[in-house]
N, C-alpha and C positions, 0 to 999 in steps of 0.2 A: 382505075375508077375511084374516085372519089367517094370516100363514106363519110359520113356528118355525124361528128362527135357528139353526143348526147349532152342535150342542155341540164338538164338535174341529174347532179352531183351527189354524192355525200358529204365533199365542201360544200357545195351551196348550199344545202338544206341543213345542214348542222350552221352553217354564218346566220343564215335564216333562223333559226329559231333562236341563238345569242343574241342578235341583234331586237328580235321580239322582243324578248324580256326586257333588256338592258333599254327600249326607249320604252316600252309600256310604264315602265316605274318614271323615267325622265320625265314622261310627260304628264305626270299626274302633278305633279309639283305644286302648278298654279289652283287645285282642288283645295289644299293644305292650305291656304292663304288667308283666309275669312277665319276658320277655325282658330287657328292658332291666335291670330290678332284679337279673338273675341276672347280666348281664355286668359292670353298675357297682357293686352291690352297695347303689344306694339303697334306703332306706328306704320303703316304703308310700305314707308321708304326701309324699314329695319328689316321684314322680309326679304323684302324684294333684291338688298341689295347683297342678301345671302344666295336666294338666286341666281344675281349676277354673278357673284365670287363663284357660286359652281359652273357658269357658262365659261369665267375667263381662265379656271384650272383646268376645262375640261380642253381651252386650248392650247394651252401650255403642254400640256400632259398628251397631247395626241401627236405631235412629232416626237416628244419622247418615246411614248409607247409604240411608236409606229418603229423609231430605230431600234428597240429592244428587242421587236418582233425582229427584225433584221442583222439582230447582231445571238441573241441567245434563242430565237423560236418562238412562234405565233403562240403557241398554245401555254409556255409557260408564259410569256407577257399576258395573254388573256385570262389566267390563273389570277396574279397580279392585278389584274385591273379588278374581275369579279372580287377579290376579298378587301380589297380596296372601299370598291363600291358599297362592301356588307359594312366593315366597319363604318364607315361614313353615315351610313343609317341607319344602323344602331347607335348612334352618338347623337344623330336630327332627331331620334326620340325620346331621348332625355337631355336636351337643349331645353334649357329654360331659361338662356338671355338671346337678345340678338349676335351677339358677340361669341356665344357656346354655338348656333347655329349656323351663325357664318363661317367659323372653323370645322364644322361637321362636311361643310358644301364645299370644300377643298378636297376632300377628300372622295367624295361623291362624282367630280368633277373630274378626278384621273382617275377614276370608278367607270366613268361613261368613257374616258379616253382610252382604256383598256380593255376594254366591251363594246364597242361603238365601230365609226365607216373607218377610220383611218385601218387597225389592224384588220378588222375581217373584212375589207373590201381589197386589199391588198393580198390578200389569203384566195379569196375566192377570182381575182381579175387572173393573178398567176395560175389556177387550176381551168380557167376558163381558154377552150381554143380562141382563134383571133374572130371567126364568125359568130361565135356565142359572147365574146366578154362583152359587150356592151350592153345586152336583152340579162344576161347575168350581175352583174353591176345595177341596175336596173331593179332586177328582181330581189337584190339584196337590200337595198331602198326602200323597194314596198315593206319589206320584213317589217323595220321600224315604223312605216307607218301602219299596220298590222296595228303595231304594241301599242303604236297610239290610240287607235278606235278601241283598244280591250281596256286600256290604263286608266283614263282618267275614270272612264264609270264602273270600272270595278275598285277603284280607290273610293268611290264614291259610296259605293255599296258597302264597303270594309266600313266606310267614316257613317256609316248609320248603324250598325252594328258592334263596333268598338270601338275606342279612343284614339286618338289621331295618332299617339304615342306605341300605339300598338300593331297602327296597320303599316310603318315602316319599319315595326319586326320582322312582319309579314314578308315584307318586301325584300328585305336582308335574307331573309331564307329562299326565298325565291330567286336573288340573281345568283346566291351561293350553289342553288343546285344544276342551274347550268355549268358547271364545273365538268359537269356528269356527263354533256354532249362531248366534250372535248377528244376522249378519244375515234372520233367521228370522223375527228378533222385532222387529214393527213396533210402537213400541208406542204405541199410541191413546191421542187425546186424553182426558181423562175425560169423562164427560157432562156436570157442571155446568159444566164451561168453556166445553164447544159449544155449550150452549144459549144461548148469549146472555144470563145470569142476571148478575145482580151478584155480581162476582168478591171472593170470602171472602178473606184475606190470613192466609200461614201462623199468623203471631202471634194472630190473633183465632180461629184455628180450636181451636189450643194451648190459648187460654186459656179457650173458650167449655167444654173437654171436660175440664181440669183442675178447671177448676167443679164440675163434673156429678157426683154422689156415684155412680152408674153407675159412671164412668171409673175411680172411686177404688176401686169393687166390682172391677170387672174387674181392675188390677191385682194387687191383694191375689189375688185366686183365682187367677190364672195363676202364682204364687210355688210353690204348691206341686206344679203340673204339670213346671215344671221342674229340682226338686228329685228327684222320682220318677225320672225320665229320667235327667237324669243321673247320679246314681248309678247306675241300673242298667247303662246304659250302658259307667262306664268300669268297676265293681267289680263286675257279677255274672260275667264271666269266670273273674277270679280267684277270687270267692265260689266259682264252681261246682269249679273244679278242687279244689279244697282242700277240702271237705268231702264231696264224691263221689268217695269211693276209688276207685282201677281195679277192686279186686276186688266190691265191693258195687256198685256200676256195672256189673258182665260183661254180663247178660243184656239189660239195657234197652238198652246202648249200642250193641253186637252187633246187634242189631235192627231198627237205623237207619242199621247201617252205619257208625258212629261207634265209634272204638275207641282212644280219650283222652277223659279227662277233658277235657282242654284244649282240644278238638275239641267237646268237650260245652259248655263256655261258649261256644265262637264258634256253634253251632248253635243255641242258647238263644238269642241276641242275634237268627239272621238270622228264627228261629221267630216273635221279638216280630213284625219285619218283615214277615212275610205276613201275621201275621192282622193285621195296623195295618192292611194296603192293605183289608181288607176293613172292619174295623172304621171307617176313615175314609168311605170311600164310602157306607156307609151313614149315619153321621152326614151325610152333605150332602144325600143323600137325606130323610133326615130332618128336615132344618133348612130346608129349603123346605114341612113340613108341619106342624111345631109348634115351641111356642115354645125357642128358643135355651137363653136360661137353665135351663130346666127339664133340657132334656136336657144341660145342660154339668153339673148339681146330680147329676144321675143318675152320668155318668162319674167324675165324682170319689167317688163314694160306692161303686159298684162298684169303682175301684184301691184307697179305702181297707181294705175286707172282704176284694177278693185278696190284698193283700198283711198285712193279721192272718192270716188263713188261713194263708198262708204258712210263715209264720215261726210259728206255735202247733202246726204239724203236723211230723211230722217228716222231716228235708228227704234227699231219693233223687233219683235220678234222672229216675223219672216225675214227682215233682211237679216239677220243675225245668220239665219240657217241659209240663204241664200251667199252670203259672203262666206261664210265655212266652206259653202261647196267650191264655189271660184277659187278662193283660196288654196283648198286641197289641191286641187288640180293644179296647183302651181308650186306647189307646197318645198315636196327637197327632189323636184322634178330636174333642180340644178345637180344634184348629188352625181348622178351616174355621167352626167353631161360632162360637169369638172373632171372628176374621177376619170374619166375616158380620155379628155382632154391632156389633164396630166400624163398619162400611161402613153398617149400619140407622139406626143412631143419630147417624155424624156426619160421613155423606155419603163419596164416594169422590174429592173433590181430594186431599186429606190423607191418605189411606188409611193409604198408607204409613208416613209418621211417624206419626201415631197408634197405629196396630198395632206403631211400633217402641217406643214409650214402653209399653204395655203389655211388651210382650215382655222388653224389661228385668228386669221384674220375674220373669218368666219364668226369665230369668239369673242373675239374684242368687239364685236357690231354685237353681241349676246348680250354680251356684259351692258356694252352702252342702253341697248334696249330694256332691259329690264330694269338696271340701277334708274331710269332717264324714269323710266313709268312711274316707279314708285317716288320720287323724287318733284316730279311735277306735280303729281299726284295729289301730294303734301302740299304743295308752294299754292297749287290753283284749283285743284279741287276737283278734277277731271283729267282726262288724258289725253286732250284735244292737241297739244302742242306736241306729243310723243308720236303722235300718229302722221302730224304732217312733218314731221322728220324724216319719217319712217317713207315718204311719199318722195322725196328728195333725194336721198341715198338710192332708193331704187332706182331713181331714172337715171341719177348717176350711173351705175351699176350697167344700167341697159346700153349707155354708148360708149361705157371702156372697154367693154367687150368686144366690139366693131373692128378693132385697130389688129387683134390679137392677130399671127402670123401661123393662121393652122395649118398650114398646108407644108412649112417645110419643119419637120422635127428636130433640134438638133441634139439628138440623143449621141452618144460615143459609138453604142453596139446598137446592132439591131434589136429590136422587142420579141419577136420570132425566131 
């Protein structure tokens, strides 16, 4: 008889609350934006393209961190990443050029890669039976965006009560004390190693999946998911305050209790945040009942019509909070999809670094988003040209996915 292995873990729930922290702080970032520009008097583009420098280390830094977990242990790479992370923001709080700032976000950025999906989703997919890892994967997803909905307006609330300079102390102690979950996380062998199988060697796993026109789909697609993200992430903040007046804003914002604009972008942000947790769990749900790609082809073609929609209609308040939610729900509802995807196709030793080579690509669409925002920003005065980029890429995104060859894996060993 068949017994069903228990969905919550002590890995999952310890990846779960790392993952918490580590994007609640990530996603407050674009809060920081206005502030800082008012006190130093930078430019749009000088933020922003420290920003980016944290989105493009964060992908760099996530197939490294992914192979360290794989070569010395999750939990001392996760060490690693959290002090990482601290140092990096305790340096963003005594940045006082652009230049001191965009080297602090280097740091911050294999801070998120060493705390973030590549090592604890690879932690928690190998602890997870093969009926559970996808609703688990899934649920690890949600975690972050959790962090998101508590991040941005509790950074918010930090930024009303002390200097902006102070509440990424804050924050530096706070990813530092997740240290403290770590012994939680026991983290299991994978199964091809248990089983006694003939042991695959990173190099042949790398090169068996660089092959694979799959591998090469999946990158390309995940380019313009983290293009989406991050832009909205650091720039709909500032987007919203700035084109939602206080006064044409009274009634919507009043409403919700919200009574700043500025208060209205950090709410937009934690809005994405809930409907994500919800929009994700049901992707894992989903991805244990049909095929992967199809539903990845789907998400990206729903962000790219929200977000035309968006930007054709004319922008208020309610649509602000109406597109956060669309948005949510589509949010890193890719996460567990890819992540699954990878692990179908080329087995769970490698998880990790493989999922970090994708993710990369992930980063480089970060980077472009963010650095593009602030950059047009500057040049024309609005973000109208970033956004229909941003509308491009995705539909891109929705038919390279089509092609992908899920159904035969060509992993070495079995994943089981």
């Amino acid at each position: 008889m068949h017994t069903r292995t228990p969905l919550f873990t002590p890995v999952l729930i310890t990846g779960c609350m790392i993952i918490l922290l580590s994007f609640a702080i990530r996603a407050s970032f674009g809060v920081f934006q206005i502030p800082i520009a008012e006190e130093y008097g930078w430019l749009r583009s000088e933020f922003s393209f420290a920003i980016a420098v944290q989105n493009l280390a964060w992908g760099i830094g996530q197939p490294i961190f992914g192979a360290l977990a794989e070569k010395i242990g999750d939990r001392k790479a996760i060490i690693l990443g959290a002090v990482l992370y601290a140092i990096g923001l305790v340096w963003s709080g005594y940045a006082m050029s652009p230049s001191a700032m965009q080297a602090a976000e280097i740091l911050v950025g294999f801070g998120i890669a060493g705390t973030g999906f590549g090592v604890i989703l690879a932690v928690v997919g190998r602890a997870a039976s093969a009926e559970n890892r996808s609703m688990s994967l899934a649920i690890t997803t949600a975690a972050g965006s959790a962090g998101q909905v508590l991040g941005a307006p509790f950074a918010e609330y930090l930024l009303g009560v002390m200097p902006w300079q102070s509440v990424f102390l804050v924050f530096a102690a706070i990813i530092l004390g997740s240290i403290f979950l770590l012994p939680f996380m026991r983290a299991p062998v994978a199964p091809e190693k248990a089983a006694a199988v003939v042991e695959q060697t990173m190099g042949a796993a790398l090169r068996k999946a660089v092959r694979d026109p799959s591998f090469g789909l999946l990158f390309i697609g995940f380019f313009s998911c983290g293009y989406q993200l991050a832009f909205i992430t650091a720039h709909f903040p500032a987007f919203v305050t700035e084109l939602c007046s206080p006064i044409a804003a009274g009634g919507v914002l009043h409403n919700i209790g919200v009574t700043t604009t500025s208060a209205l972008g950090a709410v937009s942000i934690s809005l994405i945040g809930l409907f994500n947790i919800m929009g994700t769990l049901g992707a894992g749900w989903l991805g244990n009942r049909f095929s992967k790609k199809y539903l990845l082809a789907g998400i990206y073609t729903g962000r790219t019509i929200a977000a035309a929609l968006f930007i054709l209609m004319p922008i208020t308040p309610m649509s602000v909070l109406v597109f956060s939610a669309v948005m949510g729900a589509l949010w890193l509802a890719t996460v567990p999809l890819t992540s699954g995807l990878i692990a179908h196709l080329y087995g769970l030793r490698y998880m990790g670094t493989l999922y970090g080579l994708v993710f990369f690509s992930h980063q480089l669409g970060g980077f472009m988003g963010v650095w593009l925002g602030g950059r047009f920003y500057d040049m024309y005065g609005d973000y109208t040209l970033v956004w229909w980029i941003g509308v491009g890429v995705g539909a891109l995104s929705a038919l390279v996915h089509l092609p992908i060859r899920e159904n035969r894996p060509i992993r070495a060993v079995p994943a089981e």
